[in-house]
SEMARZA-564633 format. One record per residue (C-alpha): residue number from 1; z, y, x; residue in one letter. Coordinates in steps of 0.5 Angstrom, whole numbers, padded with zeros to 4 digits. Layout:
BEGIN
+-----+-------+-------+-------+---------+
| num |    up | north |  east | residuo |
+-----+-------+-------+-------+---------+
| NUM |     Z |     Y |     X |       A |
...
+-----+-------+-------+-------+---------+
***
This chain:
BEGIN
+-----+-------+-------+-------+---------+
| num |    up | north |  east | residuo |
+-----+-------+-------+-------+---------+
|   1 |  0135 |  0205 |  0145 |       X |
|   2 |  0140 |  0200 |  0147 |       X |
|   3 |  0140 |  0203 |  0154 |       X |
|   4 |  0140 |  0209 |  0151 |       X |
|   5 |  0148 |  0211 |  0150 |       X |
|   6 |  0150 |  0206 |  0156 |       X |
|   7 |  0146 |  0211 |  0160 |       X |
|   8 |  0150 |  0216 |  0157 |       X |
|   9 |  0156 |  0214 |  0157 |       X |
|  10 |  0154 |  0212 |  0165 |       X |
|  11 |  0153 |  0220 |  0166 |       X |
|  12 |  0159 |  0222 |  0163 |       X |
|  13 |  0163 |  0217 |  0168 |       X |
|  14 |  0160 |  0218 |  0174 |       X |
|  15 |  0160 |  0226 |  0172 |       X |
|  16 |  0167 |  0226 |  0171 |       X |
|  17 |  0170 |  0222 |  0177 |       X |
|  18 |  0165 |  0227 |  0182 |       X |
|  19 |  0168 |  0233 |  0179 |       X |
|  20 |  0176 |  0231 |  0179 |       X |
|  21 |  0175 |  0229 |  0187 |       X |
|  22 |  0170 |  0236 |  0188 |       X |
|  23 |  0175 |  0239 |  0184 |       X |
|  24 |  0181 |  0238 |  0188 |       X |
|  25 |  0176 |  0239 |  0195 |       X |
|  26 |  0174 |  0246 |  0192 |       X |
|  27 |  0182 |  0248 |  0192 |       X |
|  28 |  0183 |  0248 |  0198 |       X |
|  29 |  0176 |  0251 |  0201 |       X |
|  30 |  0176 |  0256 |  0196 |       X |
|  31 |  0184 |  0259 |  0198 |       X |
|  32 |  0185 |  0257 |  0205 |       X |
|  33 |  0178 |  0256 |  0207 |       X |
|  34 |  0179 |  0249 |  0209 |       X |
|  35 |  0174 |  0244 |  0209 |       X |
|  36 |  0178 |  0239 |  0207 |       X |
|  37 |  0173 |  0232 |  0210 |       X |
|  38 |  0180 |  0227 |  0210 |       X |
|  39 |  0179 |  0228 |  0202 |       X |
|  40 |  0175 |  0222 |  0202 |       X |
|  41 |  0180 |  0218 |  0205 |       X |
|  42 |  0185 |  0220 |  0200 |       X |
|  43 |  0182 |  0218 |  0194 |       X |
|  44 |  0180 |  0212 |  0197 |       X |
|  45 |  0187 |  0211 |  0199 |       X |
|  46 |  0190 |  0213 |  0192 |       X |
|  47 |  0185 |  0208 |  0189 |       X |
|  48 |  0189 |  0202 |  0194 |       X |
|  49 |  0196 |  0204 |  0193 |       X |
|  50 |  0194 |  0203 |  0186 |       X |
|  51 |  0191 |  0196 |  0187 |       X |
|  52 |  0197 |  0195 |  0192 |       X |
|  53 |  0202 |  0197 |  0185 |       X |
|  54 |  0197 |  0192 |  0181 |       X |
|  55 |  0197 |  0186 |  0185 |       X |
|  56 |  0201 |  0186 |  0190 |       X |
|  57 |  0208 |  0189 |  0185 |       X |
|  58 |  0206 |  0186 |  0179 |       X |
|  59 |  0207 |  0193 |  0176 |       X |
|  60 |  0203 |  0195 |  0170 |       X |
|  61 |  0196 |  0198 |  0171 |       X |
|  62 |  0199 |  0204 |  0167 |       X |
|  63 |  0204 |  0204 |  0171 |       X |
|  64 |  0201 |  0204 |  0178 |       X |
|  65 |  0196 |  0209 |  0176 |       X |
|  66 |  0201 |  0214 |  0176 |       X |
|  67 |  0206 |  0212 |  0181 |       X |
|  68 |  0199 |  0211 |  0186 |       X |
|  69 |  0198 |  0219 |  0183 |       X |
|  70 |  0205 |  0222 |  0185 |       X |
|  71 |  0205 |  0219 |  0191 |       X |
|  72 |  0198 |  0221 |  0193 |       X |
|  73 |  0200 |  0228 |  0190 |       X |
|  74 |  0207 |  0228 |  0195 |       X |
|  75 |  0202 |  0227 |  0201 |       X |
|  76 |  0198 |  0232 |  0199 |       X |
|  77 |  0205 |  0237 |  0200 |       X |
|  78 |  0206 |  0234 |  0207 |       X |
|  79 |  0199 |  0235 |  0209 |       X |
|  80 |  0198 |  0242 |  0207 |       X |
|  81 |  0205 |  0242 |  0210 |       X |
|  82 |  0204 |  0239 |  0217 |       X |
|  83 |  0196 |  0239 |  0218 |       X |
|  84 |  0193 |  0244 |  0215 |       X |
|  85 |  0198 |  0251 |  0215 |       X |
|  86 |  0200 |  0251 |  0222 |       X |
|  87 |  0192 |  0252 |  0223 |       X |
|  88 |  0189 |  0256 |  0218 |       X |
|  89 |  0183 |  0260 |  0220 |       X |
|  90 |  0182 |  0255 |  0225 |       X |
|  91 |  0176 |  0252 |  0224 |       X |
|  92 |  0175 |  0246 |  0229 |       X |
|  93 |  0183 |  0244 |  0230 |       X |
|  94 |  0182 |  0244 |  0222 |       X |
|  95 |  0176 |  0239 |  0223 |       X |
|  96 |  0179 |  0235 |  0227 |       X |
|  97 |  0185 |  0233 |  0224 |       X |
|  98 |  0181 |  0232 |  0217 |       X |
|  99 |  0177 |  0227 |  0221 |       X |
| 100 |  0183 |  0225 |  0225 |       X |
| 101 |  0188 |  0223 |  0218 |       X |
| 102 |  0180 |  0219 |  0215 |       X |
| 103 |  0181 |  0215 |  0221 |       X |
| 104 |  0188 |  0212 |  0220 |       X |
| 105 |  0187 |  0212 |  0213 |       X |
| 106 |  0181 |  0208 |  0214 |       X |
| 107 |  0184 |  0204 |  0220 |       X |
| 108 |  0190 |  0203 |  0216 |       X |
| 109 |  0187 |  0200 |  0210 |       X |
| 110 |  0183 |  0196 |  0215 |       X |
| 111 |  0189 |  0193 |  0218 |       X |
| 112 |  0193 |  0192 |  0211 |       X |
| 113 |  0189 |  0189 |  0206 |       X |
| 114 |  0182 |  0188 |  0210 |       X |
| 115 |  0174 |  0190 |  0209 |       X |
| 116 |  0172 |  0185 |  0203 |       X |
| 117 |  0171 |  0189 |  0196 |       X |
| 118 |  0177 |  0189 |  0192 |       X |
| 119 |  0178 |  0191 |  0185 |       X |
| 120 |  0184 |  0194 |  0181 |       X |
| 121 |  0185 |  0189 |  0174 |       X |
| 122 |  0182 |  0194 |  0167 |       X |
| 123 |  0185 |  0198 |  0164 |       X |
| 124 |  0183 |  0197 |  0157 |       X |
| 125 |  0179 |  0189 |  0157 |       X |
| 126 |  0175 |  0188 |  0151 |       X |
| 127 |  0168 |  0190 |  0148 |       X |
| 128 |  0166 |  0194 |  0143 |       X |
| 129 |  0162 |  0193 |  0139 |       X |
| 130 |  0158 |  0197 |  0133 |       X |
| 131 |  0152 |  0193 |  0130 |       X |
| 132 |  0147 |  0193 |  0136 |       X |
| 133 |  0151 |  0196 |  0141 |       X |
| 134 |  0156 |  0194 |  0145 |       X |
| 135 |  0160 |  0197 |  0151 |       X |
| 136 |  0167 |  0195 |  0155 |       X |
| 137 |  0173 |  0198 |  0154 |       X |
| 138 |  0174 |  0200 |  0160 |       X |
| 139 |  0168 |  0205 |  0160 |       X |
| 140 |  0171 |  0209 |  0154 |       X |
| 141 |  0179 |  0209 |  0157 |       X |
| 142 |  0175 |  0212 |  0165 |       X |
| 143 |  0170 |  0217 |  0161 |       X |
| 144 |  0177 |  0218 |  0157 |       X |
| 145 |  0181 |  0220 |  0162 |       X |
| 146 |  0177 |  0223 |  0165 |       X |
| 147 |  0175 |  0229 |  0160 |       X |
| 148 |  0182 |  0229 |  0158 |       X |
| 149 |  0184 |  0231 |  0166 |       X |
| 150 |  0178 |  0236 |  0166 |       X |
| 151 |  0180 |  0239 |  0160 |       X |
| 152 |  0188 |  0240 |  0163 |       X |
| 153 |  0185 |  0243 |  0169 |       X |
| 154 |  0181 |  0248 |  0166 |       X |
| 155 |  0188 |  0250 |  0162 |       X |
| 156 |  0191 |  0249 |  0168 |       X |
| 157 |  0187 |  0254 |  0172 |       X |
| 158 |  0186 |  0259 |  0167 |       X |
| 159 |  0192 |  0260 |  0163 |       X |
| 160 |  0198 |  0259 |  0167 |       X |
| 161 |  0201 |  0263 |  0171 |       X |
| 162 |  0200 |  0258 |  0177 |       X |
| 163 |  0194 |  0257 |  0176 |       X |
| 164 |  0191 |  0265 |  0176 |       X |
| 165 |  0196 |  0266 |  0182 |       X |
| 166 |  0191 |  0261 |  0185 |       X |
| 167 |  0185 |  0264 |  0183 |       X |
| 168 |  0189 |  0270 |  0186 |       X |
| 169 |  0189 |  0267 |  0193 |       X |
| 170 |  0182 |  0265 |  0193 |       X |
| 171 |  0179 |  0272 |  0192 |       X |
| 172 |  0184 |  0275 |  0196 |       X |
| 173 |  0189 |  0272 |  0200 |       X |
| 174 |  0192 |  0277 |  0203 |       X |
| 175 |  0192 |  0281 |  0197 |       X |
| 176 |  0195 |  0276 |  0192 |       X |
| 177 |  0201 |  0276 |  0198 |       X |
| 178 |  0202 |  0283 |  0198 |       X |
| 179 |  0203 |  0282 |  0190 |       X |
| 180 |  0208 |  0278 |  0191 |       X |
| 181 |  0205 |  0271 |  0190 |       X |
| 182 |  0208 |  0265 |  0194 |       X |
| 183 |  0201 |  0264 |  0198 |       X |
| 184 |  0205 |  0257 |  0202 |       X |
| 185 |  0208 |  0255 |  0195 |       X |
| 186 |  0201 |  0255 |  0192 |       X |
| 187 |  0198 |  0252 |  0197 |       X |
| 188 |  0202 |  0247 |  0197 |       X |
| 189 |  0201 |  0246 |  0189 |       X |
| 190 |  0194 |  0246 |  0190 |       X |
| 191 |  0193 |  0241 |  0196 |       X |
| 192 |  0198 |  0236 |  0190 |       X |
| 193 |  0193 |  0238 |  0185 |       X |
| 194 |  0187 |  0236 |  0188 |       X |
| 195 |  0190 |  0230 |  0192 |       X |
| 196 |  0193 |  0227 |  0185 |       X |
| 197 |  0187 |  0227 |  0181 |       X |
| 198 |  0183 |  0225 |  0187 |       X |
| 199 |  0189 |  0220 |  0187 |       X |
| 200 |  0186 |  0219 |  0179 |       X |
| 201 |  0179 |  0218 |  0180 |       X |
| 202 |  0180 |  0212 |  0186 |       X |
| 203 |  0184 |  0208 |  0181 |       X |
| 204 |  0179 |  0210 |  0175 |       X |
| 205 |  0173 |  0207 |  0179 |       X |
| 206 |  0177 |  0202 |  0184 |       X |
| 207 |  0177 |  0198 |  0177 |       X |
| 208 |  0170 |  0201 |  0175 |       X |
| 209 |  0166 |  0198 |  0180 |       X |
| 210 |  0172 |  0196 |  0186 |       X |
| 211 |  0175 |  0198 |  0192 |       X |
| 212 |  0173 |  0199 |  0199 |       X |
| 213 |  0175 |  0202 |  0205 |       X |
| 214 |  0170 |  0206 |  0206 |       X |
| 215 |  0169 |  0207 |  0199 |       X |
| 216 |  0171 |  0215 |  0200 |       X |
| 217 |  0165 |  0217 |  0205 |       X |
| 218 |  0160 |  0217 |  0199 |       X |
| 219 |  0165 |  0220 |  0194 |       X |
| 220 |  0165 |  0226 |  0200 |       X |
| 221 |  0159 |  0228 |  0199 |       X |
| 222 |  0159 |  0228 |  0193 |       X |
| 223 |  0164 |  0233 |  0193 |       X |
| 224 |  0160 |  0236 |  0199 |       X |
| 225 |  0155 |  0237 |  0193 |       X |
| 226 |  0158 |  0239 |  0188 |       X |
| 227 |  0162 |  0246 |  0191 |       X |
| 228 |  0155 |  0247 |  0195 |       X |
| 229 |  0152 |  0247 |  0188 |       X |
| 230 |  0157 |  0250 |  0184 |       X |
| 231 |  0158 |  0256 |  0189 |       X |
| 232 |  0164 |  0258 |  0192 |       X |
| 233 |  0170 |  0258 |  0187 |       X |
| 234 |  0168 |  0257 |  0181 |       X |
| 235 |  0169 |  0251 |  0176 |       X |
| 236 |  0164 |  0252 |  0171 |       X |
| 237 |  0158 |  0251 |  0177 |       X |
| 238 |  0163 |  0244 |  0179 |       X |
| 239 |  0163 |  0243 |  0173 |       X |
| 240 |  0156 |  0243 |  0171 |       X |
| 241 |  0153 |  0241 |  0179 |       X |
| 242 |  0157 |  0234 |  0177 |       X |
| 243 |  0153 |  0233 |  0170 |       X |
| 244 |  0146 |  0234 |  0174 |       X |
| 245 |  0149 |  0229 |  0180 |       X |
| 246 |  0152 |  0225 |  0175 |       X |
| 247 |  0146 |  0225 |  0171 |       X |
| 248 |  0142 |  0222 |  0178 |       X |
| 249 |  0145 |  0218 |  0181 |       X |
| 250 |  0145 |  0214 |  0173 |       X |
| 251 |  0138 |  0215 |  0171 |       X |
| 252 |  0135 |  0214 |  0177 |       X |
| 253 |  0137 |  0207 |  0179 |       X |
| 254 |  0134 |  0205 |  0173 |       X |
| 255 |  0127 |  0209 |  0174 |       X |
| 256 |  0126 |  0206 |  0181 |       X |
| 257 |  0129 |  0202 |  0187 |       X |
| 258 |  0136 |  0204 |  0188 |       X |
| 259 |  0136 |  0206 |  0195 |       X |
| 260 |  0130 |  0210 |  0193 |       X |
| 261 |  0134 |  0214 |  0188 |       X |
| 262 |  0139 |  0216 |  0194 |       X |
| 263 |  0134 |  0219 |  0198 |       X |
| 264 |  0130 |  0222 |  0190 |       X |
| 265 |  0137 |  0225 |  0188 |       X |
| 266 |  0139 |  0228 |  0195 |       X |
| 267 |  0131 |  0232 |  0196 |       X |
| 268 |  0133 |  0235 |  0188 |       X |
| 269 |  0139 |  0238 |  0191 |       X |
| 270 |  0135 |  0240 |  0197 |       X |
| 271 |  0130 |  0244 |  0193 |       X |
| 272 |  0135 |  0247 |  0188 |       X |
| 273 |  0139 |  0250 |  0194 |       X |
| 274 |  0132 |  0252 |  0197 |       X |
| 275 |  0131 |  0256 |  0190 |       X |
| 276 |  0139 |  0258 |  0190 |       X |
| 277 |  0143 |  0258 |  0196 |       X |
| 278 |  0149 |  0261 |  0194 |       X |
| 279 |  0149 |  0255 |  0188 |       X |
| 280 |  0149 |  0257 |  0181 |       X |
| 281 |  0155 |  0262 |  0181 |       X |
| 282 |  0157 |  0264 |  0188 |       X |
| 283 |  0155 |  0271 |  0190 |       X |
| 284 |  0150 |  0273 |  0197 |       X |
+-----+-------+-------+-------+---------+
***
């Protein structure tokens, strides 16, 4: 029973962090048909920008999560911009820029601060305790953020005006031009969007379990997974492809070897697109 609620809570951590990173991937893939493969990078680079506010500033880890979280956002704007619109619908040109940008930002990390395993200092120190059961601040502050985060998404999406005019742009990008919506200006937000909560989750989890240049190349296919799951453009099917990845890559470690319990969960997610292949609500 006393591994019970850390697992939990380890599920709803992990779970909550893919789905603000497969979120912001799935943005750009469901309105530009972008398959943005540098979205690894970016939320690898918002977790040091953050460690460098930290560590290097002396800023206030609240502090520096937003200002790593603006930042990001606004190079989200210039990658939209610059890299990704002059190339819409050009899918190879596309997939070498995103490759291209992952390099420097990889490179660039590599030259700064070097490859050794960093940390952001906690968020919340302490551990709470109840009878028996004790857990760290820390885990409830990032399982926190993170709910509050998906909720605001979810709002976003759904009750906005920019939020259904990027809906509109996912069905039908010529349509939604056509009303009269400003398909660049939505873009744009999106690619914010998405860089910013990618920004979020590698600030969350470089102080959960610590920094690494190459941190991103993992988180990348867990976003992979996630929208090829969920089906394209649905945040529902994101949100509940999250919970079963989350759920693996929690429970599975306990059960068996660690690297065992990569392989396990990558041949679960083979059998369940074999079942559906359009994901659990995409269309043929």
């Amino acid at each position: 029973m006393e591994q019970v609620v850390p697992t939990i809570i380890n599920i709803l951590i992990l779970s909550s962090m893919y789905i603000l990173v497969a979120l912001g991937f799935a943005f750009l893939f469901s309105m530009m048909g972008i398959l943005n493969l540098a979205h690894g990078a970016i939320y690898m680079i918002g977790g040091y920008v953050g460690f460098i506010f930290v560590s290097w500033l002396g800023v206030n880890s609240w502090v520096a999560l937003l200002l790593s979280t603006l930042i990001v956002a606004a190079f989200g704007v210039f990658l939209e911009k610059f890299c990704f619109r002059p190339f819409v619908g050009d899918f190879n040109r596309t997939i070498m820029i995103c490759v291209a940008i992952t390099m420097i930002l990889q490179t660039t990390v590599n030259i700064m601060v070097g490859t050794k395993v960093l940390a952001l200092p906690a968020f919340a120190e302490g551990i709470f305790r109840l009878g028996s059961f004790s857990i760290s601040y820390e885990r409830i502050v990032t399982f926190t953020v993170g709910i509050v985060l998906l909720s605001f998404i979810i709002w976003f999406v759904n009750r906005t005006r920019w939020g259904k005019q990027m809906q509109a742009i996912s069905q039908n990008l010529e349509g939604a031009a056509l009303q009269g919506i400003n398909v660049r200006f939505i873009s744009a937000l999106a690619c914010a969007l998405g860089c910013g909560l990618a920004a979020i989750a590698g600030c969350l989890m470089g102080a959960y379990l610590g920094l690494g240049p190459f941190m991103g190349d993992f988180i990348l296919v867990k976003a992979l997974i996630l929208v090829m799951l969920a089906g394209i453009g649905s945040i529902g099917g994101i949100i509940i492809a999250g919970l079963i990845i989350g759920g693996l890559d929690a429970v599975l470690p306990i059960l068996i070897n660690g690297a065992v319990s990569d392989a396990v969960s990558i041949c679960i997610v083979i059998v369940l697109l074999l079942i559906r292949p359009q994901g659990f609500f995409g269309h043929e």
